[in-house]
C-alpha positions as CSV (number, residue, x, y, z in Angstrom):
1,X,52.2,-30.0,204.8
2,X,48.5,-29.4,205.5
3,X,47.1,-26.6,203.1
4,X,49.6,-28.4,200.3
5,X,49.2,-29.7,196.9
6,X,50.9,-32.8,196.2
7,X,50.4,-33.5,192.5
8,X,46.1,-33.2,192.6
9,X,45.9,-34.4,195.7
10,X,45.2,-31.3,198.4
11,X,46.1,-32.3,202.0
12,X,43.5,-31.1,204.6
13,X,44.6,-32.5,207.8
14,X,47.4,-34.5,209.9
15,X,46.4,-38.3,210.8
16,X,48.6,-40.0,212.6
17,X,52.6,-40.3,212.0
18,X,54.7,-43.1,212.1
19,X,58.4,-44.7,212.1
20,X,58.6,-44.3,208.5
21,X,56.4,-41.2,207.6
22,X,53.3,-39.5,207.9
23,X,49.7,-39.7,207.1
24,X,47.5,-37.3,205.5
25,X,43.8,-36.7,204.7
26,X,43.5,-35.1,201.0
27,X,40.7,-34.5,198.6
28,X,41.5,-35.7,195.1
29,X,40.7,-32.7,192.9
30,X,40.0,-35.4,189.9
31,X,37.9,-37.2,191.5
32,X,36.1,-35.4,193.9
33,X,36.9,-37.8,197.0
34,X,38.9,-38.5,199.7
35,X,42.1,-39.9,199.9
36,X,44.6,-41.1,202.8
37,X,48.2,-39.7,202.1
38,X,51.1,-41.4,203.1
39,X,54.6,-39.9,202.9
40,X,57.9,-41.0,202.9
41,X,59.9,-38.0,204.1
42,X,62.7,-36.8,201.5
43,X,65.8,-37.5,203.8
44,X,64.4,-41.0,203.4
45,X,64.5,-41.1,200.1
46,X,67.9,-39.9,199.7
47,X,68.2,-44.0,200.2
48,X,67.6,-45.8,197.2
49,X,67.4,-49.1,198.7
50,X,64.3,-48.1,201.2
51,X,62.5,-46.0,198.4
52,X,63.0,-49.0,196.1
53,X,61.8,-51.3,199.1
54,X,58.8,-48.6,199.4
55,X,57.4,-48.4,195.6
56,X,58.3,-52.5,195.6
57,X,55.7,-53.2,198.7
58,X,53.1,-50.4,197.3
59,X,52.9,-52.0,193.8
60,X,52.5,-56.1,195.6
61,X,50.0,-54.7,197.8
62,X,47.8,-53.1,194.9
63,X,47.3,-55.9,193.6
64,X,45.4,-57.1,196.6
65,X,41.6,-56.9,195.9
66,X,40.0,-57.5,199.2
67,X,36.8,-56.4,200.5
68,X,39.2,-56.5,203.9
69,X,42.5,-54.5,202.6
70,X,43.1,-51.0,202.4
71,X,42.9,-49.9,198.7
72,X,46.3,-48.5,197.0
73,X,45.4,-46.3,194.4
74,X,48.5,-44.3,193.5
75,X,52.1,-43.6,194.0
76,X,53.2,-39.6,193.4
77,X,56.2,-37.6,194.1
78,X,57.3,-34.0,194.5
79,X,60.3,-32.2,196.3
80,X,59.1,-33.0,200.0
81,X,59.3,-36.7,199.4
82,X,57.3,-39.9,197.8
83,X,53.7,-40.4,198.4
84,X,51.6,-43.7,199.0
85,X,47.6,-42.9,197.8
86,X,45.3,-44.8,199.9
87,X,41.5,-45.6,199.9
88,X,40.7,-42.8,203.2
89,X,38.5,-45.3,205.5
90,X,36.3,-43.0,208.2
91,X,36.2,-45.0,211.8
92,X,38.2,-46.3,214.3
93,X,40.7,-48.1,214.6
94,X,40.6,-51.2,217.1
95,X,43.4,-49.2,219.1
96,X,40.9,-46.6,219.7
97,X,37.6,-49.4,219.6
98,X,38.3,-51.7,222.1
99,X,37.5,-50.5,226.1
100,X,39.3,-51.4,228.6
101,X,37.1,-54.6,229.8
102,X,37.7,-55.9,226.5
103,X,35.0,-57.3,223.4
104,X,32.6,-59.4,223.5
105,X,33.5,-62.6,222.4
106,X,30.7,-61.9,219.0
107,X,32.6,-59.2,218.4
108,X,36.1,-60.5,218.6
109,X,35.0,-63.4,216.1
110,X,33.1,-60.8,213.9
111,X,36.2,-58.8,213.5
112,X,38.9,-61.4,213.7
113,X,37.3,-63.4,211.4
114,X,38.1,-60.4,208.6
115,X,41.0,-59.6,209.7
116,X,42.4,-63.3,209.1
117,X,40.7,-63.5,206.1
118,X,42.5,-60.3,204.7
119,X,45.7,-61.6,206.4
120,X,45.3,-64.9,204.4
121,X,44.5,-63.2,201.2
122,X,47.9,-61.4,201.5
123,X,49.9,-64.7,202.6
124,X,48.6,-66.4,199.7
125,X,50.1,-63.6,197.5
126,X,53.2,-64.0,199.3
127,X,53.3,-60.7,201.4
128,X,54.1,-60.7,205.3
129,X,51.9,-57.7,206.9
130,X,54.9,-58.2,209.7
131,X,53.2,-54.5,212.0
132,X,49.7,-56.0,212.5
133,X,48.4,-54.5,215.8
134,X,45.1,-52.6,216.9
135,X,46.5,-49.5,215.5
136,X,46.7,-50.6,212.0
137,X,43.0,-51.9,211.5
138,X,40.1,-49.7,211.0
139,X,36.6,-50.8,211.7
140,X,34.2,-48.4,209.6
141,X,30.4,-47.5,210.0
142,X,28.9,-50.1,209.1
143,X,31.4,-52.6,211.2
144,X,33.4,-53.4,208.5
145,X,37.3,-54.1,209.0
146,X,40.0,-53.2,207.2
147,X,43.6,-53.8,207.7
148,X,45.7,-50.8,207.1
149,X,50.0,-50.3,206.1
150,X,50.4,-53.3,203.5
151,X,52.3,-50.2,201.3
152,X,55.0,-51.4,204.1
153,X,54.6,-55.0,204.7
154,X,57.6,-57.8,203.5
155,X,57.1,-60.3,200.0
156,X,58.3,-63.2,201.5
157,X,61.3,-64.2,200.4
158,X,64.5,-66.4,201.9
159,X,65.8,-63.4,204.4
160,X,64.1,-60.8,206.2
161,X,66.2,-57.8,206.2
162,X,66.4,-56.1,210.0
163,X,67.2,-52.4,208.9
164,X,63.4,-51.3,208.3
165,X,60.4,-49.8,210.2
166,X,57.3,-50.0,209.6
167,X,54.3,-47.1,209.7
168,X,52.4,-45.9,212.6
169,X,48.6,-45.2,211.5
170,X,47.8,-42.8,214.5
171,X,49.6,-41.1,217.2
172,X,47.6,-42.7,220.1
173,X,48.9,-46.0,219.1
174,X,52.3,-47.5,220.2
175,X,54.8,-46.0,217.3
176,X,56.7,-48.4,215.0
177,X,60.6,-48.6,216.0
178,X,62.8,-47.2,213.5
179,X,66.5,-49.1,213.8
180,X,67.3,-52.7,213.7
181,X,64.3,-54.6,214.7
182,X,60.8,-54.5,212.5
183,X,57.7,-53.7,213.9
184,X,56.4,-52.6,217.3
185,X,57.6,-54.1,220.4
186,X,54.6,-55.4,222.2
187,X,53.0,-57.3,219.0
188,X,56.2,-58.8,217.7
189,X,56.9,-62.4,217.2
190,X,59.6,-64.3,219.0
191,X,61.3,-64.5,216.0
192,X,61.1,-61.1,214.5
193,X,62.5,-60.1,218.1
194,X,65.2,-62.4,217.4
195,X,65.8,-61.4,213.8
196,X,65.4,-64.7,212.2
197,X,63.8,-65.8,208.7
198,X,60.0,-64.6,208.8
199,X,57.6,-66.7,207.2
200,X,53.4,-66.4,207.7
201,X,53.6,-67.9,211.1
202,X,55.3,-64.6,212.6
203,X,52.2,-62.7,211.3
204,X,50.0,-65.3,213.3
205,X,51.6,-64.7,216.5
206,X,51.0,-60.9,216.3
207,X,47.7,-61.8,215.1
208,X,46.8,-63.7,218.2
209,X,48.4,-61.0,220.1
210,X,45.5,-58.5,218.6
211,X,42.8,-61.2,219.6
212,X,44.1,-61.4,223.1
213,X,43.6,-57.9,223.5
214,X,40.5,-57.7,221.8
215,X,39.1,-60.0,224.6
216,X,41.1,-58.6,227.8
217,X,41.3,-54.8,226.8
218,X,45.2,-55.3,227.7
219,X,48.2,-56.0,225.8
220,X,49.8,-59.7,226.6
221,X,53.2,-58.5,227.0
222,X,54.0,-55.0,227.8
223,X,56.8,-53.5,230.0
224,X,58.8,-50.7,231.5
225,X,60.4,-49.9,228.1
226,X,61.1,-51.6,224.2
227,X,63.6,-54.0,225.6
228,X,61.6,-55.3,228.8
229,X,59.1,-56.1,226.5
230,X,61.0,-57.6,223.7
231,X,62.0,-60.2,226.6
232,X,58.9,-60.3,227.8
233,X,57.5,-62.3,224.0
234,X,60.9,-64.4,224.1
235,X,60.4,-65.6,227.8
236,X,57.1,-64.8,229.5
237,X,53.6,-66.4,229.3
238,X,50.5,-63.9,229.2
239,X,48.3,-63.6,231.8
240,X,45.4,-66.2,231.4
241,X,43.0,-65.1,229.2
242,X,40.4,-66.9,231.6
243,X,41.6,-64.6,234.7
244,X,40.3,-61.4,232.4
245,X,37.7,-62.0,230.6
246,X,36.0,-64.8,232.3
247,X,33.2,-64.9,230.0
248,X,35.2,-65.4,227.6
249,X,34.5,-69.2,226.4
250,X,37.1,-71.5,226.8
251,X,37.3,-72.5,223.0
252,X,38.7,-69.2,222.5
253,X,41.8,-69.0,224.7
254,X,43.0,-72.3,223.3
255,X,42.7,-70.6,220.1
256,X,44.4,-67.6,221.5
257,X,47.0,-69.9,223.5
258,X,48.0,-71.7,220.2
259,X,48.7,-68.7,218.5
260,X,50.9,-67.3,220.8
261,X,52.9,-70.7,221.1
262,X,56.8,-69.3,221.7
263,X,57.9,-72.3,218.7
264,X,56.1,-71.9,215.3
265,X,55.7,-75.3,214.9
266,X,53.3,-75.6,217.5
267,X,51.1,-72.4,216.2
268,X,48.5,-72.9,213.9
269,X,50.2,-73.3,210.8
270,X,48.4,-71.2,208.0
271,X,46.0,-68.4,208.3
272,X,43.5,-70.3,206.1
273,X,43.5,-73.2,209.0
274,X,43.1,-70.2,211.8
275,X,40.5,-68.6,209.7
276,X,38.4,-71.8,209.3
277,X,38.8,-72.5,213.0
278,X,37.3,-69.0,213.7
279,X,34.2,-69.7,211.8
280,X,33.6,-73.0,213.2
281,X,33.7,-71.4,216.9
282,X,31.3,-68.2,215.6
283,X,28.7,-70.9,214.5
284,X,29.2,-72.5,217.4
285,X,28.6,-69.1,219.3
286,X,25.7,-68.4,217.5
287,X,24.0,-71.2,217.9
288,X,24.4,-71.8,221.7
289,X,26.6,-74.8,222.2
290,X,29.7,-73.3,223.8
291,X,26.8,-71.3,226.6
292,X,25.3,-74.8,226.9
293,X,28.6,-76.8,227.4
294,X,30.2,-74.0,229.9
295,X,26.7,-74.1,231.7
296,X,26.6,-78.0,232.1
297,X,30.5,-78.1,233.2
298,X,29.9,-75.6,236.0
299,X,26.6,-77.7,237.2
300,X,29.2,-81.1,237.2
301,X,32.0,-78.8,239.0
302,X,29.5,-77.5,242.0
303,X,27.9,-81.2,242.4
304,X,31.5,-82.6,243.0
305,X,32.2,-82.7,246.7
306,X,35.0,-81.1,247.6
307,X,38.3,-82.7,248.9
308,X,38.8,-80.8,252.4
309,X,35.4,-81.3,253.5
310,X,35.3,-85.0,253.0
311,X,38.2,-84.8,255.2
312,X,36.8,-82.5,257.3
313,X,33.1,-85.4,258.3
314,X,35.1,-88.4,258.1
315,X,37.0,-87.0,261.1
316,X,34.7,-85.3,262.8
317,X,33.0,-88.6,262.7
318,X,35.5,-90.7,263.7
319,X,36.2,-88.2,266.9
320,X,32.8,-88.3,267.8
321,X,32.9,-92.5,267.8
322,X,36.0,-91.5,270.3
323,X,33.8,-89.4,272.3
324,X,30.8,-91.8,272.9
325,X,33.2,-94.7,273.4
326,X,34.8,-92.8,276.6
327,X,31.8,-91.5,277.8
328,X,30.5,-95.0,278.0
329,X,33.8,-96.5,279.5
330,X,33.1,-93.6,282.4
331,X,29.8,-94.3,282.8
332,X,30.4,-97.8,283.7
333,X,33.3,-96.9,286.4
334,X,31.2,-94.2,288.3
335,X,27.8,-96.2,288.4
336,X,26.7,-97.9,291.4
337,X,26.5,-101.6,292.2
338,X,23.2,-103.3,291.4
339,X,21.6,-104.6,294.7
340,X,22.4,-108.8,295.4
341,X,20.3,-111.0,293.6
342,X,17.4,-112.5,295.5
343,X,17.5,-116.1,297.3
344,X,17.1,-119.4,295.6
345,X,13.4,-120.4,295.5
346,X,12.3,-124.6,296.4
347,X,12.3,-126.8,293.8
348,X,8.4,-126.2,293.7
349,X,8.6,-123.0,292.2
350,X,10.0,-121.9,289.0
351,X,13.0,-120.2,289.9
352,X,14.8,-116.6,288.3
353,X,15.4,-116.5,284.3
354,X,18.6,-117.8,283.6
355,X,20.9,-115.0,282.1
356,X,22.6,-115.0,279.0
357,X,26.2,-114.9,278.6
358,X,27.3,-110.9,278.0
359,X,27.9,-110.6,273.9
360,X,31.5,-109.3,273.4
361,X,31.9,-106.0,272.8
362,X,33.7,-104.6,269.0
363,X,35.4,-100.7,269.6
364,X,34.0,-98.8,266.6
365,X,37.4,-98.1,265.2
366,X,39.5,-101.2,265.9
367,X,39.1,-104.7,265.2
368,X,37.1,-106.5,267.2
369,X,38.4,-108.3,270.0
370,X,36.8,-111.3,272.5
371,X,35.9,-110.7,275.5
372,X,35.8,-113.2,278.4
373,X,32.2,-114.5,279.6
374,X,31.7,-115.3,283.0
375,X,30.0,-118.8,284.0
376,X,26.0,-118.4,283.8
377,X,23.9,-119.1,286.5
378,X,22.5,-122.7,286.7
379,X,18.6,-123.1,286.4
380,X,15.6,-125.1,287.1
381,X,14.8,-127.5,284.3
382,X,11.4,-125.6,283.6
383,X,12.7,-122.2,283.7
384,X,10.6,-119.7,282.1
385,X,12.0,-118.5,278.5
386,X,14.3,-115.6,279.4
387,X,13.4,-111.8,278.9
388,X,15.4,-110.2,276.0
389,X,18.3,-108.0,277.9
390,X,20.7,-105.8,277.0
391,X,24.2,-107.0,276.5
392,X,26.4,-106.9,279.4
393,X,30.2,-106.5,279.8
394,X,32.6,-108.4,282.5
395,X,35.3,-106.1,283.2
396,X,37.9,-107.9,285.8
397,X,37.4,-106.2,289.3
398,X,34.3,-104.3,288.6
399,X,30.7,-105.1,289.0
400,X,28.4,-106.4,286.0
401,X,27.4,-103.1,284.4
402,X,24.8,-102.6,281.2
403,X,26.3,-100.2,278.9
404,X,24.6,-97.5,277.2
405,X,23.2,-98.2,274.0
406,X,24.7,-95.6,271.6
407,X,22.8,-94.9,268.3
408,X,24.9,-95.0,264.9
409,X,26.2,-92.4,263.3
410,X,24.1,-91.7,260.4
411,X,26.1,-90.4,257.6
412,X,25.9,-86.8,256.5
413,X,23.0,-86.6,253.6
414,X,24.2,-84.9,250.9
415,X,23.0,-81.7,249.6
416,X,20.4,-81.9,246.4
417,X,22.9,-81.2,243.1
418,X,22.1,-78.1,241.9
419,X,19.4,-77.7,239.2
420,X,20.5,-78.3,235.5
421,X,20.1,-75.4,233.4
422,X,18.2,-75.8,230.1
423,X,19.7,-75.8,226.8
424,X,19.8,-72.5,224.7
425,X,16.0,-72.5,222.9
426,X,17.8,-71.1,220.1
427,X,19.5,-73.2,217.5
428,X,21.9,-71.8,214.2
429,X,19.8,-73.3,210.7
430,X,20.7,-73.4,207.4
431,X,18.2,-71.2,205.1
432,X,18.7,-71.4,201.6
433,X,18.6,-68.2,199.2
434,X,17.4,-68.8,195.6
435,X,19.1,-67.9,192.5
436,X,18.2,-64.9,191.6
437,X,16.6,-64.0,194.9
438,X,16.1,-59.6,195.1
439,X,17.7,-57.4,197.6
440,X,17.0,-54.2,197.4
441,X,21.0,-51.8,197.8
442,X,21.4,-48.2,198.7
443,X,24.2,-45.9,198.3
444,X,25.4,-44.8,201.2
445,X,27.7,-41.8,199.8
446,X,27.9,-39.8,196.9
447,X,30.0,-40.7,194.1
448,X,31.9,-37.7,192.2
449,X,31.3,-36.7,188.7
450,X,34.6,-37.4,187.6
451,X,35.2,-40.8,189.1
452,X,36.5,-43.5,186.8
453,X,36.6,-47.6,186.6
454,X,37.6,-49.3,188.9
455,X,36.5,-46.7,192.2
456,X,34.5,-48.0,195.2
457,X,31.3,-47.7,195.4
458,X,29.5,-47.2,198.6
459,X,26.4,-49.7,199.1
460,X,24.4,-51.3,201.3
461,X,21.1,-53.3,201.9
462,X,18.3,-50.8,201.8
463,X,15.7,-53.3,203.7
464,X,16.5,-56.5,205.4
465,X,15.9,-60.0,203.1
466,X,13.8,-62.3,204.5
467,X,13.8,-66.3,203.5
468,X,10.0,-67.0,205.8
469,X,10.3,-66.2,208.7
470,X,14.4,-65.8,208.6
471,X,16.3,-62.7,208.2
472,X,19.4,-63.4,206.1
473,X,20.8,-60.1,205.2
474,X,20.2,-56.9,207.9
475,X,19.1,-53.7,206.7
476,X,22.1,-51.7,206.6
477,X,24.5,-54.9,205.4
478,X,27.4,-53.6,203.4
479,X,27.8,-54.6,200.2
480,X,30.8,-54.1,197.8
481,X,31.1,-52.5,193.9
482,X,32.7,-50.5,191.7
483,X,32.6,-48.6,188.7
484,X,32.7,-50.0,185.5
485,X,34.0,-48.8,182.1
486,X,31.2,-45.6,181.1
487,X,30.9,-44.3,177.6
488,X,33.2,-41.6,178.1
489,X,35.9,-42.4,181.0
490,X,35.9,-39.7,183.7
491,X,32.4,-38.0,182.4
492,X,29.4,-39.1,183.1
493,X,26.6,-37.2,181.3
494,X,23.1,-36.7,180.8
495,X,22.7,-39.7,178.3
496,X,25.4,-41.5,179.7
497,X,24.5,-44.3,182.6
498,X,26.5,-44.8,185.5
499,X,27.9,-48.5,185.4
500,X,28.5,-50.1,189.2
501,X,29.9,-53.2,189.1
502,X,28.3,-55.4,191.9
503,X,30.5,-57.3,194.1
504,X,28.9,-58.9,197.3
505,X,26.8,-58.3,200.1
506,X,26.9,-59.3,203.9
507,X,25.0,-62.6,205.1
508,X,23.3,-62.2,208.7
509,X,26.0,-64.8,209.6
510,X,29.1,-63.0,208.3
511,X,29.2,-64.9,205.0
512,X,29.4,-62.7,201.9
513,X,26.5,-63.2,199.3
514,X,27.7,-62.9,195.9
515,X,25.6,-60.3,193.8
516,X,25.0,-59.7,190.1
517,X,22.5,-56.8,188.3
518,X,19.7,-58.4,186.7
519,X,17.4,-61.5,187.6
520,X,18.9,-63.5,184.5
521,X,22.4,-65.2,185.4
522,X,23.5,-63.9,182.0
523,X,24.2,-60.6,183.7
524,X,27.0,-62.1,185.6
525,X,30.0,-60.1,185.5
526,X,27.8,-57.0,183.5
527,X,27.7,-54.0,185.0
528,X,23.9,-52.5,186.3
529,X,23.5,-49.1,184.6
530,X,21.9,-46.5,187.2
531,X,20.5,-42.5,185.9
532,X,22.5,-40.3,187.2
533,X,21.0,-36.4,188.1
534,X,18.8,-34.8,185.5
535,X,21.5,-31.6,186.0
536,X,24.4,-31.9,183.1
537,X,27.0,-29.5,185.1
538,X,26.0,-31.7,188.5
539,X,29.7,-32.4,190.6
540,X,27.9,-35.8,191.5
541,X,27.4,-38.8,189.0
542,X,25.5,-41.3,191.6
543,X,23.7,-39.0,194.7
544,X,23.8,-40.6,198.4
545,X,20.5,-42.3,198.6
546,X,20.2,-43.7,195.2
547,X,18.1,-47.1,195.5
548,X,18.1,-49.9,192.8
549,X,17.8,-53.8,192.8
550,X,20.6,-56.6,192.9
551,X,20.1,-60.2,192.8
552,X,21.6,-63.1,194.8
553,X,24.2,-65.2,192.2
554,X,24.5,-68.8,192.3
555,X,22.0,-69.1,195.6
556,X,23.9,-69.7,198.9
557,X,23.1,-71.4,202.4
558,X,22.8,-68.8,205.4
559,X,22.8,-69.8,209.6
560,X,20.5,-68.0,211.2
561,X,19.4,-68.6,214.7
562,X,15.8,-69.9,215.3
563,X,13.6,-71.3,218.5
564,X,14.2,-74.6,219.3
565,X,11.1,-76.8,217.7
C-alpha cells in the first residue's frame, strides 16, 4: 500500500491497523497537506451491509465540527478497497502519553475535560463513539486533544447490532475484536459485554475507564485473555483508585467510581452532567481548595487518638493500681510490731494525744467497703489537740500498721496536635476580558497554495494577554480557523487575500475565547484577509510564522490564580 495512489491521495507510511482496516499517512496532491488514510479492506466490502454501515457512520461523523473531533474530509474508493480521509493529527496518543505512575491529576482534568466535551458534542448528535480507549485519542503539540475513529462509531438507534468491530488507531494499543462483541475488551461497558441496547451511558463507562487509567497508569480490568476480562467488567470492582495514585484527590475517584457503576442508572447520566462536574473539580484544583481540605482532614485524622492505645494506658493503668495495692498489703504483713505504748501518766499531767479512729480504707478498683474501727483510747479531759496522723488500718490478728501513702496515678498528658497547615496563598479570580480586547495569533504551519474553504488553519497566541497583572491566554495557546471563500477557489494569487475564518482561542483556564478579525463587532462572522508571499508561482498561500491581530468577541470572564490578599 505505501508508495500507492489512491485517487490524489499518495500514501507514505503505515500507522497503526485495526479490527476493521488500516491506517495510512498520505499527502494530498491538491492540497499540498497531510492526510490520515483509513481503509476498509476489499474482502470487507464484498459485504454491503458493513460498507453501507461504513459510508453511513463517516457521513454522521462529518458533520461533527469540534475543535475536539477528528476532521472527516472525504470518502474515496479504488480496487483495493473504500477509504475514510481524515484530518492527519501529529502527537501521541494517551496510549503512548500516559507513564506508568499515571497523570497528574491537572492533567487528567485538562484532557478529560475535552475529551467529554467532544464525547458530548457527538451524543447530542446522536452518535455512540462505543471504542473510546487511550488508543483512540491523540493529544497534539500544543496539548490539544482529539478523539479519533467516529468514521466507526454507532447513531443511536433502538438496537445495537453485535456483528461489528471497530478500528484500532496504532499497533501498540490493545486491537479492536473483530466477531460478535463491539469494541475492545478491557474498556467495554457491562452492557456492550452483554450485548444489550447501548445508549450514551455505555460510552461513559468506557470513558471513566480511560480516566482511571489516566490517573493509575493501569487499566481497571485486565486479565489473562478477552474472556477473563470481559468478566472481569461484569463482576469485579477496580482496584481503589486511592491505593495507586494516592495523590490523587478524593473528589476524583468518586467521579471515577460513579462512572464505572456496574448499573447505568447509578452512573452519571449524560456527558453534559459529567463534563460540568469536571470543570467544577479543575476550578476547584486550581484554586487550592481540594489541597486545603485533604491537608486539614489529615491534621483531624493524626490528632484522633487511636483505639488500641487507649486500650493499651487504661490497662496498664489499672494493672499498676493492682501492683501498688499488693505491694502495700505485703508491706503491712512483713513489718515489725511497733514497741508498747508508754504508761499512764497522774492525773496532774496531761496525758498522750488521744488517737483517731483509722479512716476506712476504699480498693482503687472496687467499691468501697467499711472497715471496722477499733475502740479509741480514753483521755484526760484537757488533752492536748491531737497531731494530724496518717490513717491506720485494723486488720483482725495483726498489729496496727500505717500504710504507705501511694501517690495517684496521673493521667497520661497527651501529645500537642500537630500543627495546622496554612491555607493555599493562592486563590482562582475571575478577570474580565473587554470587547474587543487584541491578541496578537501566529501560524504555526504552512498552509498550501491550493487549499480551499473550509481547511484548518494552524494558529496560536503569538504573546501571552495580559488583563493587569493576570495572564489570561499563554503564549503558545491554540487557537482554531479556517479558510474562507477566496476570489478564486483553490488559487490564491498575487492580488488575491487569503481569508481565515477565526474561530477561538484557549483561556489560561481551559475555557475557549471566542475570536473575530477586526476591533468592530460588525466583523463577526467576516473573514480577516491576510497577504500571502510576494512570489505568484509560491506552493504556499499563508507561510509558517505569519503574525496578524484578532480580537476577543463578546468579552468573557477568565479564573486565574492570584496571591491571597
Amino acid at each position: 500500500m505505501v508508495g500507492r495512489t489512491i485517487a490524489h491521495y499518495e500514501v507514505l507510511e503505515k500507522l497503526g491497523a485495526g479490527g476493521m482496516g488500516e491506517v495510512f499517512k498520505a499527502r494530498d496532491r491538491k492540497l499540498n497537506r497531510f492526510v490520515a488514510l483509513k481503509v476498509l479492506p476489499h474482502d470487507q466490502m464484498a459485504d454491503p451491509e458493513r460498507r453501507r454501515r461504513f459510508l453511513q457512520e463517516a457521513q454522521a461523523a462529518s458533520a461533527l465540527n469540534h475543535p475536539n473531533i477528528i476532521v472527516i474530509h472525504d470518502v474515496v474508493a479504488d480496487d483495493q478497497g473504500d477509504c475514510l480521509v481524515m484530518e492527519y493529527v501529529a502527537g501521541r496518543t494517551l496510549a503512548d502519553l500516559v507513564p506508568k505512575t499515571g497523570l497528574s491529576s491537572s492533567q487528567v482534568l485538562r484532557y478529560g475535560i475535552q475529551i467529554a466535551d467532544a464525547l458530548a458534542a457527538a451524543h447530542h448528535a446522536g452518535i455512540l463513539h462505543r471504542d473510546l480507549k487511550p488508543g483512540n485519542v491523540m493529544i497534539n503539540d500544543h496539548g490539544l486533544a482529539k478523539l479519533l475513529d467516529f468514521g466507526l462509531a454507532k447513531i443511536m438507534e433502538p438496537a445495537v447490532s453485535s456483528d461489528l468491530t471497530a478500528t484500532q488507531t496504532l499497533d501498540s494499543s490493545p486491537k479492536t475484536a473483530a466477531g460478535t462483541i463491539l469494541g475492545t475488551a478491557s474498556y467495554m461497558s457491562p452492557e456492550q459485554v452483554e450485548g444489550k441496547t447501548l445508549d450514551a451511558r455505555s460510552d461513559i463507562f468506557s470513558f471513566g475507564l480511560v480516566l482511571y487509567e489516566m490517573i493509575t497508569g493501569r487499566r481497571a480490568f485486565q486479565g489473562d485473555s478477552a474472556i477473563t476480562t470481559l468478566t472481569a467488567v461484569l463482576r469485579d470492582q477496580p482496584p481503589r483508585i486511592a491505593e495507586l495514585a494516592a495523590d490523587a484527590p478524593p473528589q476524583l475517584e468518586r467521579l471515577v467510581n460513579r462512572c464505572l457503576e456496574k448499573d447505568p442508572a447509578e452512573r452519571w447520566q449524560t456527558m453534559k452532567d459529567l463534563h460540568a462536574a469536571m470543570q467544577g473539580l479543575k476550578e476547584d484544583l486550581d484554586s487550592g481548595s481540594i489541597i486545603a481540605s485533604r491537608r486539614h482532614a489529615a491534621v483531624a485524622a493524626a490528632a484522633l487518638p487511636k483505639k488500641k492505645t487507649a486500650r493499651f494506658l487504661i490497662g496498664a493503668a489499672a494493672g499498676l493500681v493492682v501492683v501498688v495495692v499488693a505491694a502495700g498489703a505485703l508491706w503491712l504483713k512483713t513489718r515489725p510490731a511497733p514497741a508498747p505504748p508508754p504508761q499512764q501518766q497522774t492525773a496532774a499531767q496531761p496525758g498522750p494525744a488521744p488517737e483517731p479512729a483509722p479512716a476506712p480504707v476504699e480498693p482503687a478498683s472496687t467499691p468501697p467497703k467499711e472497715l471496722q474501727p477499733a475502740a479509741a483510747r480514753p483521755a484526760p479531759a484537757k488533752a492536748a489537740p491531737p497531731k494530724a496522723a496518717a490513717p491506720k488500718v485494723i486488720i483482725t490478728g495483726q498489729a496496727e500498721t500505717t500504710p504507705p501513702q501511694s501517690q495517684p496515678i496521673a493521667p497520661a498528658t497527651p501529645a500537642p496536635p500537630p500543627p495546622v497547615l496554612a491555607a493555599p496563598q493562592t486563590v482562582a479570580v475571575p478577570v474580565s476580558i473587554p470587547d474587543g480586547t487584541r491578541i496578537r495569533l501566529v501560524a504555526t504551519s504552512d498552509v498550501p497554495a491550493g487549499a480551499g474553504k473550509g481547511d484548518v488553519v494552524h494558529l496560536a497566541a503569538a504573546a501571552e494577554l495580559r488583563i493587569g497583572d493576570a495572564v489570561v491566554v499563554a503564549k503558545g495557546a491554540s487557537a482554531t480557523a479556517v479558510l474562507g471563500e477566496a476570489g478564486r477557489k483553490f488559487i490564491f494569487g498575487k492580488k488575491n487575500k487569503v481569508p481565515v475564518m477565526l474561530d477561538t482561542i484557549a483561556a489560561a483556564d481551559g475555557s475557549r475565547l471566542h475570536l473575530r478579525g477586526t476591533v468592530q463587532s460588525q466583523s463577526k462572522g467576516k473573514p480577516v484577509e491576510l497577504n500571502p508571499p510576494d512570489a505568484k508561482d509560491s506552493p504556499v498561500a499563508l507561510p509558517k510564522g505569519t503574525e496578524f491581530d484578532a480580537f476577543v468577541d463578546g468579552g468573557a470572564d477568565v479564573k486565574v490564580l492570584k496571591k491571597r490578599p
